[in-house]
N, CA, C and O atoms as a GROMACS GRO file, in nm:
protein
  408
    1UNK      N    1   1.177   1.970  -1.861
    1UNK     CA    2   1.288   1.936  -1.947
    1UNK      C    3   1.340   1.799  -1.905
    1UNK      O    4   1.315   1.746  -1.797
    2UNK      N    5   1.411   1.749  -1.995
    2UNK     CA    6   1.478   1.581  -1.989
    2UNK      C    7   1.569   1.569  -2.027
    2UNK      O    8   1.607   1.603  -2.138
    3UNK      N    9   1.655   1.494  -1.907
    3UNK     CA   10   1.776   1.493  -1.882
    3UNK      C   11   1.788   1.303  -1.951
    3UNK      O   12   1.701   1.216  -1.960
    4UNK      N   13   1.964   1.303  -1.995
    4UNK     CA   14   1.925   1.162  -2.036
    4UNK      C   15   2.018   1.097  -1.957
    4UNK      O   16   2.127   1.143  -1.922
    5UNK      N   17   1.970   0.978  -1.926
    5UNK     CA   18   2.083   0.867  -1.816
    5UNK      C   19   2.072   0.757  -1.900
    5UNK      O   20   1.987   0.728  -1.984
    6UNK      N   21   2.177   0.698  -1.861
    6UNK     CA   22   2.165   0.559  -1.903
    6UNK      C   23   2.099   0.430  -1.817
    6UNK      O   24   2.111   0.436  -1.695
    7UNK      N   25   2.038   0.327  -1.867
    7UNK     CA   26   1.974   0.231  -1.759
    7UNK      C   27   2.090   0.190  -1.644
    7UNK      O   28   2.207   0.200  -1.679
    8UNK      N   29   2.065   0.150  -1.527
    8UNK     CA   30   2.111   0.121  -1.402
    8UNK      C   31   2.120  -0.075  -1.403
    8UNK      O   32   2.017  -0.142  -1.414
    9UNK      N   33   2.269  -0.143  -1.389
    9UNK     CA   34   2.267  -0.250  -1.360
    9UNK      C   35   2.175  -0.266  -1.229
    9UNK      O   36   2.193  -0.171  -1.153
   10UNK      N   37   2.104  -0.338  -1.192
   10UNK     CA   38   2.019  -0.371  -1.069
   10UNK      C   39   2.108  -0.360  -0.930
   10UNK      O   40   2.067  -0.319  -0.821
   11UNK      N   41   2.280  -0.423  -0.974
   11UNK     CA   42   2.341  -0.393  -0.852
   11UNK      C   43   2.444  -0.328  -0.809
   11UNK      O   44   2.528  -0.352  -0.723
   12UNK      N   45   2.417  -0.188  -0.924
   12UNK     CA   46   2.554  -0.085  -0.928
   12UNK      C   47   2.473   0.052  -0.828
   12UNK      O   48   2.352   0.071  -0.815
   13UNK      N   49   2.559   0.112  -0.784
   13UNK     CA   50   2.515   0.244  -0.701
   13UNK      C   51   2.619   0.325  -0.852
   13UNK      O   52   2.720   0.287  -0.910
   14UNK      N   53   2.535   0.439  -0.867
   14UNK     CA   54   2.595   0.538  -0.965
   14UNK      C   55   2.576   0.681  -0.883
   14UNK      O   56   2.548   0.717  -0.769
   15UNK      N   57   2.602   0.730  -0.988
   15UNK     CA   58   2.599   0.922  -0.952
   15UNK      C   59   2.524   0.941  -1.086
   15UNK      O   60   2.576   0.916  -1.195
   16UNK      N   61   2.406   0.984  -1.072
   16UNK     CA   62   2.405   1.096  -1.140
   16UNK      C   63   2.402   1.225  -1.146
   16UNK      O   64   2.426   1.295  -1.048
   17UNK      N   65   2.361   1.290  -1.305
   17UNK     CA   66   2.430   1.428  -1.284
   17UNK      C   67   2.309   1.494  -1.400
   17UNK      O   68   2.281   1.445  -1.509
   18UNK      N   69   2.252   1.618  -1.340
   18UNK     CA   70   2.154   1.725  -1.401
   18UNK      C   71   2.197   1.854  -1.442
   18UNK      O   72   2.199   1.947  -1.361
   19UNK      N   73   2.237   1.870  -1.578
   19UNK     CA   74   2.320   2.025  -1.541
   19UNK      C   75   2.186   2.125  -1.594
   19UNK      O   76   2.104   2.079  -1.674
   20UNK      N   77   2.179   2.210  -1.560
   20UNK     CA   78   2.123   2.344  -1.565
   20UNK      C   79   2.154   2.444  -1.681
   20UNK      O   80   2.066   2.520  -1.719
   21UNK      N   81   2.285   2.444  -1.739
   21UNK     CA   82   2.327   2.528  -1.766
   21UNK      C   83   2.259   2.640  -1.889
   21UNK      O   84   2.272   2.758  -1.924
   22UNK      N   85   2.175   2.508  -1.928
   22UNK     CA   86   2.064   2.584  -2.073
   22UNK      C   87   1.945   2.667  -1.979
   22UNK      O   88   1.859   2.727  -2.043
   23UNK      N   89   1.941   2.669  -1.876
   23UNK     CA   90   1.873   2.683  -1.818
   23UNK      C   91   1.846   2.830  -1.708
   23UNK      O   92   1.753   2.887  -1.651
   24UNK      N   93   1.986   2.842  -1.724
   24UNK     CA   94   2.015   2.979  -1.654
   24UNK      C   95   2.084   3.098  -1.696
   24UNK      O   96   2.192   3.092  -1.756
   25UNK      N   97   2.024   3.210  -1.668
   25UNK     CA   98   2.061   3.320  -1.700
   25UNK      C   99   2.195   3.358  -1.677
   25UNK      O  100   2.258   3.294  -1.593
   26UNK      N  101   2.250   3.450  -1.737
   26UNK     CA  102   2.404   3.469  -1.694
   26UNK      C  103   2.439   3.547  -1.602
   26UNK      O  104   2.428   3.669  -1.594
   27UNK      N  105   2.509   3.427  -1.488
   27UNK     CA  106   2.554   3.501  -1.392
   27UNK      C  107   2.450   3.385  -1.285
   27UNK      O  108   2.496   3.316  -1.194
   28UNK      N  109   2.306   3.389  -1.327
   28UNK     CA  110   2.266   3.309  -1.202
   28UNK      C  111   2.327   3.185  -1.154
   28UNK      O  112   2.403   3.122  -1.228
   29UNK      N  113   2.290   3.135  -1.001
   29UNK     CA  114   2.381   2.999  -1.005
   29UNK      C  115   2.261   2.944  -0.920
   29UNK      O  116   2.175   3.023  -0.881
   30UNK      N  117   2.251   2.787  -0.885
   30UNK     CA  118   2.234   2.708  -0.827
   30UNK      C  119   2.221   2.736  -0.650
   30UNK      O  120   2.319   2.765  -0.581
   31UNK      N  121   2.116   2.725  -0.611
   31UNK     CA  122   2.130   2.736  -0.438
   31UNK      C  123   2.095   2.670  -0.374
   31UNK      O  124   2.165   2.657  -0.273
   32UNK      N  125   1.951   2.569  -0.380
   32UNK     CA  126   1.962   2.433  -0.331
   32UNK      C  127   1.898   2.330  -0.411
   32UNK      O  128   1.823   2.366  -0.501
   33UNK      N  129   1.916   2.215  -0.391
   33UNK     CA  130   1.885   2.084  -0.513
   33UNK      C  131   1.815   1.972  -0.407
   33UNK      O  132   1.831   1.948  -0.287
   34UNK      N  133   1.737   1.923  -0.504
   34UNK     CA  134   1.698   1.789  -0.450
   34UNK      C  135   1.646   1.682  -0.575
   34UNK      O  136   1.598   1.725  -0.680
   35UNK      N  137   1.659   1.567  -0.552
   35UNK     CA  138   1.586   1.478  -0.632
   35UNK      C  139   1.488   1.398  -0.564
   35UNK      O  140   1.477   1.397  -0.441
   36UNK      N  141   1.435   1.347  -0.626
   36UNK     CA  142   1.304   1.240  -0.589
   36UNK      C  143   1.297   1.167  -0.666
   36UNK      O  144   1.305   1.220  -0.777
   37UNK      N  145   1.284   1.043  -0.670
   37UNK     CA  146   1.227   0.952  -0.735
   37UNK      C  147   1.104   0.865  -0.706
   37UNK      O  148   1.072   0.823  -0.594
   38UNK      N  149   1.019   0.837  -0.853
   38UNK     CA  150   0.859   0.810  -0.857
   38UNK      C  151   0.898   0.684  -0.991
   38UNK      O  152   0.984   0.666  -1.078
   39UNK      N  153   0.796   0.629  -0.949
   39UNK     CA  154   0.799   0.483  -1.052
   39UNK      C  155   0.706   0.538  -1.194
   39UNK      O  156   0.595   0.591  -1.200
   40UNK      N  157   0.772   0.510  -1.265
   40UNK     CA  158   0.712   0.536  -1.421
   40UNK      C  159   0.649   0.422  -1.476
   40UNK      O  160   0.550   0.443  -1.546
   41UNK      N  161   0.693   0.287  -1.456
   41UNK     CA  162   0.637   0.173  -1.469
   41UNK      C  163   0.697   0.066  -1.443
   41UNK      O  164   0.816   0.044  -1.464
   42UNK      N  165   0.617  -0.009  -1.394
   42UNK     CA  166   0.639  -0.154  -1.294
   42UNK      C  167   0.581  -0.139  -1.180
   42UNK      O  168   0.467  -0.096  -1.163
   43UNK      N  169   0.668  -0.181  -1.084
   43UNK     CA  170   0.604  -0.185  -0.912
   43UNK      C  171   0.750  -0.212  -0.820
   43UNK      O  172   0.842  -0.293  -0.828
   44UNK      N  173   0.717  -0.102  -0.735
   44UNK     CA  174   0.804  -0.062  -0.618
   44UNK      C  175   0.732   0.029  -0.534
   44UNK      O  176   0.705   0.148  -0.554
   45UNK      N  177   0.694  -0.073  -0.399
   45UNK     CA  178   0.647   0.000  -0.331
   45UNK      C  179   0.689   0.150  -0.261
   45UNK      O  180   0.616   0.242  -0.223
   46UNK      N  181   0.847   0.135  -0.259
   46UNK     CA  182   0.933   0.260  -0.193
   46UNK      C  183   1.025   0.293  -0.304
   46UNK      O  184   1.133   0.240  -0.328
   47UNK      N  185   0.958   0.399  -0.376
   47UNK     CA  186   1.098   0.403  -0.523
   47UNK      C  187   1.147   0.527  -0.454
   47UNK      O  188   1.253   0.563  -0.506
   48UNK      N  189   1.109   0.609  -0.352
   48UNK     CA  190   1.213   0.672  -0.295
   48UNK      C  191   1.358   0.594  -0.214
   48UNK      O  192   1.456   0.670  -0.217
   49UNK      N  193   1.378   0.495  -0.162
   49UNK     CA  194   1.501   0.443  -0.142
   49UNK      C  195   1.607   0.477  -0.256
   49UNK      O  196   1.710   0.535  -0.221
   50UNK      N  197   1.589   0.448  -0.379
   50UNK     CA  198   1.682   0.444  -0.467
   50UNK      C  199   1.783   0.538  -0.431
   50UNK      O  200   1.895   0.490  -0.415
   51UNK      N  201   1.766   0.690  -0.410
   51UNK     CA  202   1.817   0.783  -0.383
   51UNK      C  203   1.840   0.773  -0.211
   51UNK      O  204   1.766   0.757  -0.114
   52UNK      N  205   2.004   0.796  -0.239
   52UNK     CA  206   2.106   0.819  -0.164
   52UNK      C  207   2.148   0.932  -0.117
   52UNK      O  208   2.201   1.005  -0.201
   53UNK      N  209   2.141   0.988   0.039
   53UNK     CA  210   2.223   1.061   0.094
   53UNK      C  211   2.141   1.191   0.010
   53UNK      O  212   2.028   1.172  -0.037
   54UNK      N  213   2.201   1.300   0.000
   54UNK     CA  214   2.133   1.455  -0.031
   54UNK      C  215   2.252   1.513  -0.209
   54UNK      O  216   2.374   1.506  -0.228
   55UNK      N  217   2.164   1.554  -0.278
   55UNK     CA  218   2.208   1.604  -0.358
   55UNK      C  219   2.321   1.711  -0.360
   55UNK      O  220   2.324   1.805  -0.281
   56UNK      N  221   2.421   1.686  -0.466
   56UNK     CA  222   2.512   1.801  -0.424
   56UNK      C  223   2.517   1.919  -0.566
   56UNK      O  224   2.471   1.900  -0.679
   57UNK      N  225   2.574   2.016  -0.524
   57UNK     CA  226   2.604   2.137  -0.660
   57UNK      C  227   2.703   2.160  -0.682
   57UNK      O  228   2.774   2.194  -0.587
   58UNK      N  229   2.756   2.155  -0.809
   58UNK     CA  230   2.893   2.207  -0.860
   58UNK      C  231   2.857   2.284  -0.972
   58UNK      O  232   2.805   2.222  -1.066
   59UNK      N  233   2.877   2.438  -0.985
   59UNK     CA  234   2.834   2.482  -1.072
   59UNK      C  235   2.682   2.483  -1.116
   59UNK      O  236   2.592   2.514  -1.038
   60UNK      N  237   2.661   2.445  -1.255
   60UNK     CA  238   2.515   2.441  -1.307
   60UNK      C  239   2.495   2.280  -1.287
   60UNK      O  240   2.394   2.219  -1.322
   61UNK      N  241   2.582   2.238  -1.238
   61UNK     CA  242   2.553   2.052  -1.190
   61UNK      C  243   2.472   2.011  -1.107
   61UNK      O  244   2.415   2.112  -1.066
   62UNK      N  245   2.429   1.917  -1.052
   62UNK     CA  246   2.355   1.845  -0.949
   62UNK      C  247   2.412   1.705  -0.984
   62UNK      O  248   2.409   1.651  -1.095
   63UNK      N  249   2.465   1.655  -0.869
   63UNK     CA  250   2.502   1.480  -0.839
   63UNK      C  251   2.408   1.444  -0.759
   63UNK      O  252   2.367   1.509  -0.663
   64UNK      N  253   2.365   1.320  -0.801
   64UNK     CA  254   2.276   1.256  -0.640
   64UNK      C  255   2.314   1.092  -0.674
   64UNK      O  256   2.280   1.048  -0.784
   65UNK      N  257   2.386   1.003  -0.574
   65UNK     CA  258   2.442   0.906  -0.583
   65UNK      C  259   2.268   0.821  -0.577
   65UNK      O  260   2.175   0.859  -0.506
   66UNK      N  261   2.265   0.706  -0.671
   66UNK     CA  262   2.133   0.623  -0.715
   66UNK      C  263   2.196   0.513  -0.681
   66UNK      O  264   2.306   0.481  -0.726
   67UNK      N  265   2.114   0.433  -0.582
   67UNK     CA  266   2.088   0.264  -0.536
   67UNK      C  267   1.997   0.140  -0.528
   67UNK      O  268   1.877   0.141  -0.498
   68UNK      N  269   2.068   0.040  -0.557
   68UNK     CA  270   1.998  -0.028  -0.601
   68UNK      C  271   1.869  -0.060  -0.698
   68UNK      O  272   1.888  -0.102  -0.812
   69UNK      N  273   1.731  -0.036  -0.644
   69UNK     CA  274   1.631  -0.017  -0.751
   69UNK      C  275   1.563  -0.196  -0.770
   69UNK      O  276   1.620  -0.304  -0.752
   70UNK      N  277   1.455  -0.171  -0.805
   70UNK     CA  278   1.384  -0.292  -0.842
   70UNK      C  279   1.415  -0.385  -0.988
   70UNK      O  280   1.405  -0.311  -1.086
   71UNK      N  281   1.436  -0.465  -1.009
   71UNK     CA  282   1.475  -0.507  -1.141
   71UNK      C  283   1.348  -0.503  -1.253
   71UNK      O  284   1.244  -0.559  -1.216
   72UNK      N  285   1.349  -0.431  -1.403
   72UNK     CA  286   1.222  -0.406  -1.473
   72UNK      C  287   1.137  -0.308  -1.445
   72UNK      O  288   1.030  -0.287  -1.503
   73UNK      N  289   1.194  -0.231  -1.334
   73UNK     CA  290   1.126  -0.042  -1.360
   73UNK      C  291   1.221   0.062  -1.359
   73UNK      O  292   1.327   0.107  -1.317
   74UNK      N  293   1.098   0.078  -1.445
   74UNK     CA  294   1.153   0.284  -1.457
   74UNK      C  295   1.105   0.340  -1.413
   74UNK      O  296   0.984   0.362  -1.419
   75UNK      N  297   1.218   0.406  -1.327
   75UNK     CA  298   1.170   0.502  -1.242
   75UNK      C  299   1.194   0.663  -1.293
   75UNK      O  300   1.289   0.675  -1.371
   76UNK      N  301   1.142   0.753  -1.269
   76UNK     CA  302   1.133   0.875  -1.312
   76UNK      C  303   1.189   1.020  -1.208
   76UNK      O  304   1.125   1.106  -1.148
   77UNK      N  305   1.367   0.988  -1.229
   77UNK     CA  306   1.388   1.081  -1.145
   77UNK      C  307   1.370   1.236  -1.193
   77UNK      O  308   1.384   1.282  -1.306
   78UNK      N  309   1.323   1.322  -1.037
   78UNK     CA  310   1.309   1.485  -1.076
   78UNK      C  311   1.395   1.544  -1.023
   78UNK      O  312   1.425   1.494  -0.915
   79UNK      N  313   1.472   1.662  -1.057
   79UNK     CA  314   1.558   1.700  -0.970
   79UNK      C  315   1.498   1.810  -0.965
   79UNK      O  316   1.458   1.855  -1.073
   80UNK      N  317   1.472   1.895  -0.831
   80UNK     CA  318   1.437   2.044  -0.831
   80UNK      C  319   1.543   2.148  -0.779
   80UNK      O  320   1.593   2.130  -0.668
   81UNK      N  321   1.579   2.256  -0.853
   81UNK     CA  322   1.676   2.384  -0.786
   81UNK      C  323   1.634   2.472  -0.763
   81UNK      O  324   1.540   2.503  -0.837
   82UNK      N  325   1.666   2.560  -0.663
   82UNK     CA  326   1.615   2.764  -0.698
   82UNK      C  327   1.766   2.770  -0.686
   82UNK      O  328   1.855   2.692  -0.653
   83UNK      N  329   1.759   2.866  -0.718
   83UNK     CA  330   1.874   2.959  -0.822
   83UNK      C  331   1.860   3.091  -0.741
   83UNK      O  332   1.773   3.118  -0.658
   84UNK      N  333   1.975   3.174  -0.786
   84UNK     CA  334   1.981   3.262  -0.684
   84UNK      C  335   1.920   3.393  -0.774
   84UNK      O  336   1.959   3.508  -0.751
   85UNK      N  337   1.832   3.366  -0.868
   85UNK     CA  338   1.743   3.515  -0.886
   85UNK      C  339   1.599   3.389  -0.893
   85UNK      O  340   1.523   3.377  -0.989
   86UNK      N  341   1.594   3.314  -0.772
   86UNK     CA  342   1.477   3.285  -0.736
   86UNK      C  343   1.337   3.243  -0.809
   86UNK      O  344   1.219   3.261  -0.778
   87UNK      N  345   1.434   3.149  -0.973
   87UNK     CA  346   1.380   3.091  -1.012
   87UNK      C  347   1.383   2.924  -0.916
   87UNK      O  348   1.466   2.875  -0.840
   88UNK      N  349   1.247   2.876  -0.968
   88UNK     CA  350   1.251   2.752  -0.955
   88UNK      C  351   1.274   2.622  -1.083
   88UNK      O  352   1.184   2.638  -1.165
   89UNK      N  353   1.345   2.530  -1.114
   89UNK     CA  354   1.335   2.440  -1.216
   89UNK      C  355   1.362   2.323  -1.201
   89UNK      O  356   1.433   2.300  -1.103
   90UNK      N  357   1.332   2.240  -1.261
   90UNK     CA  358   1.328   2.122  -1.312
   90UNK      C  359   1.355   2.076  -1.413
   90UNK      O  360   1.340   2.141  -1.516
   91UNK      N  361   1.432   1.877  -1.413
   91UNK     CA  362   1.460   1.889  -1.495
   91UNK      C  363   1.450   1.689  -1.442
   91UNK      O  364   1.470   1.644  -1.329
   92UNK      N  365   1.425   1.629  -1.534
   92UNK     CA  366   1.355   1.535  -1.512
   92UNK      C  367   1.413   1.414  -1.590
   92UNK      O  368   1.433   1.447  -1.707
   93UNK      N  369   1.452   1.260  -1.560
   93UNK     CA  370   1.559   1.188  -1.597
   93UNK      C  371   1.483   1.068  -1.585
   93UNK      O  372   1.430   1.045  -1.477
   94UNK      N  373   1.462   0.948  -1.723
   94UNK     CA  374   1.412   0.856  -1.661
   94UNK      C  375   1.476   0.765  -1.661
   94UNK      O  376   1.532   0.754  -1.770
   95UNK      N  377   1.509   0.656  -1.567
   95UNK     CA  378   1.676   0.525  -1.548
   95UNK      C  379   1.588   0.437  -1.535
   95UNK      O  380   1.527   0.458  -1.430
   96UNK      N  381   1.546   0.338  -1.596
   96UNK     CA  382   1.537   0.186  -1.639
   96UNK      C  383   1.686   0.085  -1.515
   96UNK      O  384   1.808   0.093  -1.516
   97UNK      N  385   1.596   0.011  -1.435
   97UNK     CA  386   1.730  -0.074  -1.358
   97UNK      C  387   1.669  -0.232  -1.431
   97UNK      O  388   1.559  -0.287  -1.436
   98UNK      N  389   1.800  -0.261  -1.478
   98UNK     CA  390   1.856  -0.350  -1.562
   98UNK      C  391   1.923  -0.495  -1.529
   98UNK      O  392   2.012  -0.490  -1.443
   99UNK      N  393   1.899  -0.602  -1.575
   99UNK     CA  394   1.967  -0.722  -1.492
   99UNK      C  395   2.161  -0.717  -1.492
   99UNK      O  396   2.230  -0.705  -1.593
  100UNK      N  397   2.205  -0.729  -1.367
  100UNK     CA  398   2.328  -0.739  -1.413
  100UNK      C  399   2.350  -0.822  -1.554
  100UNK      O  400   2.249  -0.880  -1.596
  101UNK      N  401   2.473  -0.833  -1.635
  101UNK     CA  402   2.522  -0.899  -1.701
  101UNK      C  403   2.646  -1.004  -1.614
  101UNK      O  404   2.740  -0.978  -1.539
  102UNK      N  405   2.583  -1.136  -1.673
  102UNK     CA  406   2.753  -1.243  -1.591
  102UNK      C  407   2.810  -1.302  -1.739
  102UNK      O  408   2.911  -1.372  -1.743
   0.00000   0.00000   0.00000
């Protein structure tokens, strides 16, 4: 599934955010999260840097604060959860980093 973000100025740190909520049964919740990020197109040798610090949960949410980034790729973030009736899912976001504007 695909989550939608908006492109990333090259020199803003953001949060983003994955909610679940179409996603889960009633009553299940969220138990641990992670994201990763992989280059969709261009070139970056380490497109894991982008991602900051460890994902957090609020509810059917996931935040994971995003940095910096190469200018002219998209990168293809995944976020993965299990849930507490021990599904696994995904849900997959792709952010374009963008030239500042002056």
């Amino acid at each position: 599934m695909r989550a939608s973000i908006p492109a990333k100025l090259v020199g803003e740190t953001v949060l983003e955010t994955f909610d679940f909520l179409s996603q889960l049964a009633l009553g299940e919740t969220l138990s641990t999260a992670t994201v990763t990020a992989a280059v969709y197109s261009g070139t970056d040798a380490s497109p894991s840097a982008i991602v900051s610090g460890s994902a957090t949960i609020s509810g059917t949410k996931v935040t994971q604060l995003i940095t910096a980034g190469t200018l002219g790729v998209v990168y293809l973030l995944t976020c993965t959860v299990t849930t507490s009736l021990s599904q696994t899912l995904l849900l997959e976001a792709f952010l374009a980093v963008v030239p500042n504007q002056t």
